[in-house]
C-alpha positions as CSV (number, residue, x, y, z in Angstrom):
1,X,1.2,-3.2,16.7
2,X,-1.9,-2.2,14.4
3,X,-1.1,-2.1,10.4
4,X,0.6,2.0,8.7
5,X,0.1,2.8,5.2
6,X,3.3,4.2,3.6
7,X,2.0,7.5,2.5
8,X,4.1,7.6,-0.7
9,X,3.1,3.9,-1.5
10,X,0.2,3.3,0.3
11,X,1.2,-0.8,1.2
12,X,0.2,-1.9,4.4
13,X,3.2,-3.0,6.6
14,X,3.9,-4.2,10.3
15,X,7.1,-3.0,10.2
16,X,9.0,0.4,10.9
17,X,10.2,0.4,7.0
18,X,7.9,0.3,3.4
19,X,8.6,-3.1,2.2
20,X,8.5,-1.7,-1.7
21,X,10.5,1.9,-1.2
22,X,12.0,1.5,1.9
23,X,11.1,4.7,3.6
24,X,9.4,5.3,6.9
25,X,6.7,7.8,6.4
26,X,3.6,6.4,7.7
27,X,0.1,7.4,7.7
28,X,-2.0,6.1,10.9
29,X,-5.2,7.5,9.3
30,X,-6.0,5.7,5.9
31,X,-9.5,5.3,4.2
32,X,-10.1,2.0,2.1
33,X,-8.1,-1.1,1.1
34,X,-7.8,-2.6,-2.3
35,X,-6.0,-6.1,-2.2
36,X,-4.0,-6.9,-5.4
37,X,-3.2,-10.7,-5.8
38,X,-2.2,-10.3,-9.3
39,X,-0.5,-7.0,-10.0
40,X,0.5,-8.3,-13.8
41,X,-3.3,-8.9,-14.8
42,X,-5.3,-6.6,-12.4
43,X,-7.0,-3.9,-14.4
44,X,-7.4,-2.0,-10.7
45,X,-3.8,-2.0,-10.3
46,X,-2.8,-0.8,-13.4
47,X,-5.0,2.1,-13.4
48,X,-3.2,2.9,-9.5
49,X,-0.3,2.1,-10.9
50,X,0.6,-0.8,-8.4
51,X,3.2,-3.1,-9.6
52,X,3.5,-5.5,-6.6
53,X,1.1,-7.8,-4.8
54,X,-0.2,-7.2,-1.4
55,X,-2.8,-5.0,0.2
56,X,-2.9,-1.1,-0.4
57,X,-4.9,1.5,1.3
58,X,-7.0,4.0,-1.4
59,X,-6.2,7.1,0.6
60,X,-3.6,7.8,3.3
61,X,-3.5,11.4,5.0
């Protein structure tokens, strides 16, 4: 099964459900991937307002 974007979070999951809000609206088509291994210290997640670790697509459709 080939990685979704959650189109309101924009995580990269696996699974049929977003890991951070729990909803299953995916996006198949996606553009970009920023990976945040630090969400507390990352400049690039604070300024698209992550809060959580993981990897994150830039733009979903």
């Amino acid at each position: 099964m080939a990685q979704k974007a959650c189109k309101k979070c924009r995580i990269f999951t696996d699974g049929s459900e977003c890991p951070i809000c729990h909803g299953s609206n995916f996006a198949d088509s996606w553009k970009g991937r920023i990976s945040i291994m630090n969400a507390e210290k990352s400049e690039v997640a604070k300024k698209t307002g992550i809060t959580r670790n993981g990897i994150y697509a830039i733009k979903t459709r």
